[in-house]
N, C-alpha and C positions, 0 to 999 in steps of 0.2 A: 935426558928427562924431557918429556914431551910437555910444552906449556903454552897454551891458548890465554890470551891476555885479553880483555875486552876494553873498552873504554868510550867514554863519550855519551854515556846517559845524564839525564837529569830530567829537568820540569820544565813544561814548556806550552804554552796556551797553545789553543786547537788553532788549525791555522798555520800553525810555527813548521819551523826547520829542524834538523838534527842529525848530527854525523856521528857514528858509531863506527872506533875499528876497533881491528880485532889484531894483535900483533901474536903470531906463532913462531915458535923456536922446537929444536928439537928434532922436527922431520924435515924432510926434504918437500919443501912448500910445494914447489911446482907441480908435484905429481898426484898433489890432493886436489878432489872436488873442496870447495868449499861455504858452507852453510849459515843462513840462520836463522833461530829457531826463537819463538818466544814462548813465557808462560803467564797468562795476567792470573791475578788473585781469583781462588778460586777452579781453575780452570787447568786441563791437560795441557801440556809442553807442545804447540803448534810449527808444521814449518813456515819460515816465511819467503826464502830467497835463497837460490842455489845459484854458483858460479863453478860452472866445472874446470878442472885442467885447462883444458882445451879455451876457455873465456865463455864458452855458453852459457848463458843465465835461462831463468825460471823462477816463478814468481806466484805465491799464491793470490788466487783471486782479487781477496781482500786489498791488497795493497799496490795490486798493476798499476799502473802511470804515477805513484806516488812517492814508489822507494824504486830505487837502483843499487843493485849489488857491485863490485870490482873487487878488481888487485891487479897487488904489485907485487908480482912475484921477485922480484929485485931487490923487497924492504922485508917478505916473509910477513904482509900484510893484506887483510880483505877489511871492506869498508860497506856501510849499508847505508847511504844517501837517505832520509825520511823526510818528504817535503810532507803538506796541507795535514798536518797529523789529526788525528780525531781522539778521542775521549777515550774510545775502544782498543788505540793503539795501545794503551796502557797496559805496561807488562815489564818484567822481568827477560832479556834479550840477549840470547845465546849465541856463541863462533862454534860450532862444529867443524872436524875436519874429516874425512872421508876418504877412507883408500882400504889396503886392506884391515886397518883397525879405524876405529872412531874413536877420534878423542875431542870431549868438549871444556871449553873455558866456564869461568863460575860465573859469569853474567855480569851485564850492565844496566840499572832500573830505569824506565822510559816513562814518565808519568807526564800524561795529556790533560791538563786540568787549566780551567780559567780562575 
């Protein structure tokens, strides 16, 4: 049974810090890209940060020089570093994994408020 685990959300003034991982069981870690996606209130499920097999990352716009994706493929973990957050980061914040099925975890809430 395939299970994407998220963790490390909560509340945090603009400005702040915040680590989110994503623990996966079930498949074979290493051979998956691996993603994250969020959804804030209101709004369509956005991507935010891909880290492929291989270690390449990608990064949407919004959040270049602020978040860092990784992993350990040794722990069957990926991590999404979130420095200077803003008001806008606020969302609901997805582990997808990616090969030839997609399986995603049920998320971690990231709320940017002062």
């Amino acid at each position: 049974q395939v299970q994407l685990v998220e963790s490390g959300g909560g509340l945090v003034q603009p400005g702040g810090s915040l680590r989110l991982s994503c623990a996966a069981s079930g498949i074979i870690f290493s051979i998956y890209h691996m993603g994250w996606y969020r959804q804030a209130p209101g709004k369509q499920r956005e991507w935010v940060a891909v880290i492929s097999s291989g270690g390449s990352t990608n990064y949407v716009d919004s959040v270049k020089g602020r978040f860092t994706i990784s992993r350990d493929n040794a722990k069957n973990m990926v991590y999404l570093e979130m420095n200077s957050l803003k008001p806008e980061d606020t969302a609901v914040y997805y582990c997808n994994a990616i090969s030839q099925k997609t399986y995603w975890g049920q998320g971690t809430r990231v709320t940017v408020s002062s």
